[in-house]
C-alpha positions as CSV (number, residue, x, y, z in Angstrom):
1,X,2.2,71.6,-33.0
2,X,2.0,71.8,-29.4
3,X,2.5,68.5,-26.9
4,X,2.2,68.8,-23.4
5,X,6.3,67.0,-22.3
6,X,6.8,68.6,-19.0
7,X,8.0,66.4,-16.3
8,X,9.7,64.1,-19.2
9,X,13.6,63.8,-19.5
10,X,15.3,63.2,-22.9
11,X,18.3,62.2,-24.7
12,X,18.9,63.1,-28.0
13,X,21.8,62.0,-29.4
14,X,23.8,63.6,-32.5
15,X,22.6,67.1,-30.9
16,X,25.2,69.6,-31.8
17,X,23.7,70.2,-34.9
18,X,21.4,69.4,-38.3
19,X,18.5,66.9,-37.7
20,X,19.1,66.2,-34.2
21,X,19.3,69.8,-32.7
22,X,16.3,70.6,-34.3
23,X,14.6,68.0,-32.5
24,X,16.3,68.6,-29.0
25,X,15.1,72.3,-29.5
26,X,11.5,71.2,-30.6
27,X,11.3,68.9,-27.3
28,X,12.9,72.0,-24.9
29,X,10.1,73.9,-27.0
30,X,7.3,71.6,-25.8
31,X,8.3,71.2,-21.7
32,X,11.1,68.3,-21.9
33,X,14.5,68.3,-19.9
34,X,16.2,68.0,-22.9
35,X,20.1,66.6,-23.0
36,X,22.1,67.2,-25.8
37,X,24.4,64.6,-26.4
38,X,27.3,65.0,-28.7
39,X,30.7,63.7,-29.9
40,X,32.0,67.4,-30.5
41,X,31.5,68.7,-26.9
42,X,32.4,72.6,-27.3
43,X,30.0,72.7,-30.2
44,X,27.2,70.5,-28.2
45,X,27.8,72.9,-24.8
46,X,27.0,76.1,-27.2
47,X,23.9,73.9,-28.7
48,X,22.3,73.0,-25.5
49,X,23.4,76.8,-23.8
50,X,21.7,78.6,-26.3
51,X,18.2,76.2,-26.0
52,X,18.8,76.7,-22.1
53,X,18.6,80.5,-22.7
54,X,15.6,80.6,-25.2
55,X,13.3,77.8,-24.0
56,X,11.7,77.8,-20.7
57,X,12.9,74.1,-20.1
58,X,16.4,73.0,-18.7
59,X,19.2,71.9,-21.7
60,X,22.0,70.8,-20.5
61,X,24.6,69.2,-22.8
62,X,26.4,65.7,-22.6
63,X,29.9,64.4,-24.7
64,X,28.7,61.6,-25.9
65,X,30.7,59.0,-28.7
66,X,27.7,56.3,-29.5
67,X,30.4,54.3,-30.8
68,X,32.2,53.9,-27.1
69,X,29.8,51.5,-25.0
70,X,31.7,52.6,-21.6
71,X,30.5,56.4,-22.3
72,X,27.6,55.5,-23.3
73,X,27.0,53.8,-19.9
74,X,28.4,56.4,-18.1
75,X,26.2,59.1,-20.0
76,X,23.1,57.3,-19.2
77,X,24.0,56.5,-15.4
78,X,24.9,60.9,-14.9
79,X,21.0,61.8,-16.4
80,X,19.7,59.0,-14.0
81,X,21.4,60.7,-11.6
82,X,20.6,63.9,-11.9
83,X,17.2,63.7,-13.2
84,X,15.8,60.4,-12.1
85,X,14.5,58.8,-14.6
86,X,14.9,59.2,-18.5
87,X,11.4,58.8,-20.6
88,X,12.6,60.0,-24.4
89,X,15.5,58.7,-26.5
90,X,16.0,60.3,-29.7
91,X,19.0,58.0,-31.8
92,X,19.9,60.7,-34.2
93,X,24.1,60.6,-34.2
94,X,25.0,59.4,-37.5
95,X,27.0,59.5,-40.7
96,X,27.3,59.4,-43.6
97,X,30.5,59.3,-46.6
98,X,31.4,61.5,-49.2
99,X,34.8,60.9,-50.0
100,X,34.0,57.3,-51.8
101,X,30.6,57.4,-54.1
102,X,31.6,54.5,-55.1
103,X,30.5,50.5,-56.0
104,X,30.7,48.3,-53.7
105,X,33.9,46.7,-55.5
106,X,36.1,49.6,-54.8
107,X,34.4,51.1,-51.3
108,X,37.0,50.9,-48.7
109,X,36.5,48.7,-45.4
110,X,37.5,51.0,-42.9
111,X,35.1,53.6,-44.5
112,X,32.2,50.8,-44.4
113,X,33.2,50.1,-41.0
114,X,33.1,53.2,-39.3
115,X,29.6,53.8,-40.7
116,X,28.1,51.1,-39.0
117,X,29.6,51.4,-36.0
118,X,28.2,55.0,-35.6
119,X,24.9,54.7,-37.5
120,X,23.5,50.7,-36.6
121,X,26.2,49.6,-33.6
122,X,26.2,53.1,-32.2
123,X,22.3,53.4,-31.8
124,X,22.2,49.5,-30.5
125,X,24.3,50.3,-27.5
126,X,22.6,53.7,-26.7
127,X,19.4,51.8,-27.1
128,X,20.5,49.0,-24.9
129,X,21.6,51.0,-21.9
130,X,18.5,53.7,-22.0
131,X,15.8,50.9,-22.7
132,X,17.2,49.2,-19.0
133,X,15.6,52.1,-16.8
134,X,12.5,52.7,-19.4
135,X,12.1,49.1,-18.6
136,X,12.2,49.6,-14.9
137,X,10.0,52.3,-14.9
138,X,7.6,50.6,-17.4
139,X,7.4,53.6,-19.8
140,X,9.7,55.4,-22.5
141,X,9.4,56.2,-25.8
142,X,12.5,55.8,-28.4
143,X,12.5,57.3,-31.7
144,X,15.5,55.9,-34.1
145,X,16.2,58.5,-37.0
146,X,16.8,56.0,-40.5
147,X,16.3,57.5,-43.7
148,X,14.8,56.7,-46.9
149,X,18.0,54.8,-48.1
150,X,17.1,52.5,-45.6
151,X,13.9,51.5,-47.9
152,X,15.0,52.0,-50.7
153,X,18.5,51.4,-51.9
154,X,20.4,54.4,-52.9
155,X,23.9,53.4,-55.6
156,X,27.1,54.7,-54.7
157,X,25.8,54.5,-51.2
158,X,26.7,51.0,-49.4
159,X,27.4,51.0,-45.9
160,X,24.9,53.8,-45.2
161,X,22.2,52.0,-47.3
162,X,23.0,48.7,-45.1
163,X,23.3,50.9,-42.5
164,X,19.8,52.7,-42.0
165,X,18.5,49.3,-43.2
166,X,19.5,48.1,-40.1
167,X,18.1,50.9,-38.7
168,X,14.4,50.2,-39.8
169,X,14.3,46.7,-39.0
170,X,16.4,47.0,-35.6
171,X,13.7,49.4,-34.9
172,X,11.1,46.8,-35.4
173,X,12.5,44.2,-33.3
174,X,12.9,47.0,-30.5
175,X,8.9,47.7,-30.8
176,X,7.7,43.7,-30.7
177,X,10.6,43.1,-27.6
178,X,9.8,46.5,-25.4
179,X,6.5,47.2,-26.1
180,X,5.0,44.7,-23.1
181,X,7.1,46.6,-21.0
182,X,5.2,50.0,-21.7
183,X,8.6,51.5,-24.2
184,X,7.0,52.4,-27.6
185,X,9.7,52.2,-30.5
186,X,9.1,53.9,-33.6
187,X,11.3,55.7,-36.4
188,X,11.4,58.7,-38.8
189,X,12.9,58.3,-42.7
190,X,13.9,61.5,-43.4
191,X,14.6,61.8,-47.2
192,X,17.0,65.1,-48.3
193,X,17.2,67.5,-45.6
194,X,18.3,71.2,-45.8
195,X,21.1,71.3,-43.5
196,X,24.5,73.2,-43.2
197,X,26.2,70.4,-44.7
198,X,24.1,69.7,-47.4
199,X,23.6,73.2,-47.8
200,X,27.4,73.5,-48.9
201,X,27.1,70.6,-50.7
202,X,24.3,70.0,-52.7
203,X,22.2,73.5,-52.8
204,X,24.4,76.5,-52.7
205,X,25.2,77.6,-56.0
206,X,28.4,76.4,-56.3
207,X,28.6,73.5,-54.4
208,X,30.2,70.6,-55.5
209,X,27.2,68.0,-56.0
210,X,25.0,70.2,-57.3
211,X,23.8,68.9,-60.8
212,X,23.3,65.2,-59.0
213,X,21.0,67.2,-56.3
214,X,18.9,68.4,-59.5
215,X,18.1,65.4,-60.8
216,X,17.3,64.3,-57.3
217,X,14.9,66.9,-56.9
218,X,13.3,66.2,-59.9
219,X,12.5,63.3,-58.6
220,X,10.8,65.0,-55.2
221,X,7.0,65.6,-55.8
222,X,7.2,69.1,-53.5
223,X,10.2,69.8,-55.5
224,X,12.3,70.7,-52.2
225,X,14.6,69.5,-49.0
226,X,12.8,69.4,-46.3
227,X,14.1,71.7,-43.5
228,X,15.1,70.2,-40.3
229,X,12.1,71.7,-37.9
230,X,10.0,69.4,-40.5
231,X,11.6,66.4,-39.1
232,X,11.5,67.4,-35.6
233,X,7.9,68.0,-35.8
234,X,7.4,64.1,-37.0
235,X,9.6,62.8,-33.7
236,X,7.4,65.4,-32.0
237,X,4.5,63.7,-33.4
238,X,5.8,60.3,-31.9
239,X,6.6,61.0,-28.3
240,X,3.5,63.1,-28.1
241,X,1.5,61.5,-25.2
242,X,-1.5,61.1,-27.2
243,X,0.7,59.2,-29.8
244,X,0.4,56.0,-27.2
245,X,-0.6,53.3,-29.5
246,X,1.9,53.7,-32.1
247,X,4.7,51.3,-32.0
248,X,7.2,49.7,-34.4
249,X,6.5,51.9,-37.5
250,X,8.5,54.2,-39.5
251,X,7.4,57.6,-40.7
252,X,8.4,58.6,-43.9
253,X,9.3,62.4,-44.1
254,X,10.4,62.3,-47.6
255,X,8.2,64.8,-49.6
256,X,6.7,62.2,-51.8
257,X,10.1,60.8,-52.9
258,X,9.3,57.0,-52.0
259,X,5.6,57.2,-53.0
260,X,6.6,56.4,-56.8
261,X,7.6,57.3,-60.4
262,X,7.3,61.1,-60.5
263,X,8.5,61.1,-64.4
264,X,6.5,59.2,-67.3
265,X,8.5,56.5,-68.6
């Protein structure tokens, strides 16, 4: 897929790595100023240096904690700065827990917590501040990065269930409140993802939830994880110029894992 983003300035946040470089890289791919934001800054520099190097765009990275409004600000204020104007934000930092697969009876606070401040909190405030200048400049396009667990409720899973929940219907509210102003708000659900994490985790031969990630494939009409370029080509799909009546819905990227019952019963 091609889409004609020169001239346009994003943020992606979450950037370092996974989902959200693939994305950053697909928009440098396609013409945008991309920044890379990230909590881990050495990583995020080596992200956005080697995009620089191999796209034909400008990458520059940013340190960026979602969860610490006075960054955020200060984030936002250095691309307006430097660039002008900001015209894509991609809300991809999040996380998720692996320690505590657990009921809700026995999942720790602090672990619930810390979920939500990154994955629903954190994307409010970066929303907040970008949408200010989109507004200003009446135009923008936001894409929030949920997940199938926000549609439909995963066990063992809590906070990141509520979570990307939030997500969905935050996303909604963003579409009906900025859409008169010319900002289109729309999300992706990815469903599993084939990333370096999960890679180590779920589908190397001996990693650790291996036998649970079987059964969840099973379940997965294509039979697969999708690999990350898959879900960069959806957000693609959503900031593509042509893509300009389009507001307030969430694209499922999930492989036929929502659409139903795969087994007989």
């Amino acid at each position: 897929m091609k889409v004609e983003l020169q001239g346009k300035v994003a943020l992606v946040t979450g950037a370092a790595r996974g989902i959200g470089k693939a994305i950053a890289n697909k928009l440098a791919q396609n013409g945008a100023t991309v920044i890379f934001a990230d909590i881990n800054h050495p990583l995020v520099q080596q992200t956005a240096g080697q995009a620089d190097q191999q796209f034909e765009s400008n990458c520059q990275p940013l340190q960026m904690d979602v969860r610490d409004p006075e960054q955020v600000e200060q984030g936002i204020q250095h691309i307006l700065t430097d660039f002008g104007h900001l015209d894509i934000l991609i809300n991809n930092a999040g996380i998720n827990t692996l320690a505590h697969r657990v009921n809700i009876d026995q999942f720790p606070l602090a672990e619930w917590q810390q979920i939500l401040d990154v994955d629903l909190t954190g994307l409010f405030t970066v929303s907040q501040y970008a949408s200010r200048p989109m507004i200003a400049q009446q135009q923008g396009r936001i894409v929030n990065i949920a997940s199938v667990a926000g549609l439909v409720p995963l066990r063992l899973q809590c906070a990141f269930t509520a979570a990307k929940a939030g997500v969905v219907n935050l996303t909604k509210a963003m579409a009906i409140e900025l859409g008169s102003n010319g900002v289109l708000v729309n999300g992706v659900a990815p469903g599993s993802v084939l990333t370096e994490g999960t890679r180590k985790l779920f589908y190397s031969d001996d990693a650790k939830f291996r036998q649970s990630m079987q059964s969840l494939l099973d379940h997965i009409p294509l039979g697969r994880p999708a690999e990350t370029e898959e879900i960069a080509h959806a957000v693609l799909f959503l900031v593509a110029p042509e893509s300009s009546y389009i507001n307030g819905h969430v694209l499922v990227v999930d492989g036929g894992w929502t659409a139903g019952y795969l087994r007989e019963f």
